[in-house]
N, C-alpha and C positions, 0 to 999 in steps of 0.2 A: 916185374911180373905182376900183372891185376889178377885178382882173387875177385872174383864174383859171387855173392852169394843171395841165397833164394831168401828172404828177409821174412816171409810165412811159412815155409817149412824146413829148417835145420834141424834134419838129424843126428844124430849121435856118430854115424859115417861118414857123414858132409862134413863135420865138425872139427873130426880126426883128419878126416883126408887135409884139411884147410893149414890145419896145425902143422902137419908134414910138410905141405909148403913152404909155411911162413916163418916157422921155426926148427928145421932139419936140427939144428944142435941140441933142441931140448927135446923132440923127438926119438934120437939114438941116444938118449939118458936116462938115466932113472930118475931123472928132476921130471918127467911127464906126469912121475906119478902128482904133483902138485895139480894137476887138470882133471884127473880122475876124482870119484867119489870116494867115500868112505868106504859108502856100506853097496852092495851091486847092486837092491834096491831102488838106488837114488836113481838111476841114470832112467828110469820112468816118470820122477817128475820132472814138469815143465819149468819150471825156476831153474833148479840145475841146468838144462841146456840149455836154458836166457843167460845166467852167470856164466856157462862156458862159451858160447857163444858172443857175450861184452869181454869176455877175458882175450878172446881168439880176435877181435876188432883193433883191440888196444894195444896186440903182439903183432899186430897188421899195422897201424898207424907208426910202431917204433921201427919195425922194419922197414918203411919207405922213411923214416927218418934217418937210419943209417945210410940206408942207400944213397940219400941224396948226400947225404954228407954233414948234414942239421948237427948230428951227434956221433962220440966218437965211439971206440966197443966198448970201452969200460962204463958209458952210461946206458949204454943201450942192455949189459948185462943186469946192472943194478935198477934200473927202470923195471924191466923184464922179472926180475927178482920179483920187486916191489909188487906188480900186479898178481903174481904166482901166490903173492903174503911169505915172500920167504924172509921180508927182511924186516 
């Protein structure tokens, strides 16, 4: 599945929608909340959605890496971790 995305205006909906793709299992978890901000305020500045948006690129390049076969699930979890800062 390619994910295309508008590389001058990502939204906070575009963002989510993309995540839902790309990662249904962290999607239907409470590990999402690691993508989310803090404070509700954040989700207004632009840093935050460049940070969620390279975090949402890099859970898109491990999942074509699964897929192809590159990596198996246990690193594709711990990579995925890694980017999330859970580990």
């Amino acid at each position: 599945m390619e994910i295309i995305v508008d590389e001058l205006g990502a939204d906070l909906t575009g963002l989510l929608g993309a995540l839902r793709v790309i990662a249904p299992d962290l999607w239907s978890s409470s590990e999402r909340r690691f993508m989310l901000p803090q404070k509700l305020e954040d989700l207004e500045n632009p840093e935050y959605l460049l940070e969620m948006k390279a975090k949402i690129g890099k859970l898109k390049q491990l999942k074509d890496l699964l897929d192809a076969g590159s990596i198996n699930n246990a690193e594709y979890i711990f990579l995925r971790d890694k980017i999330l800062l859970k580990v």
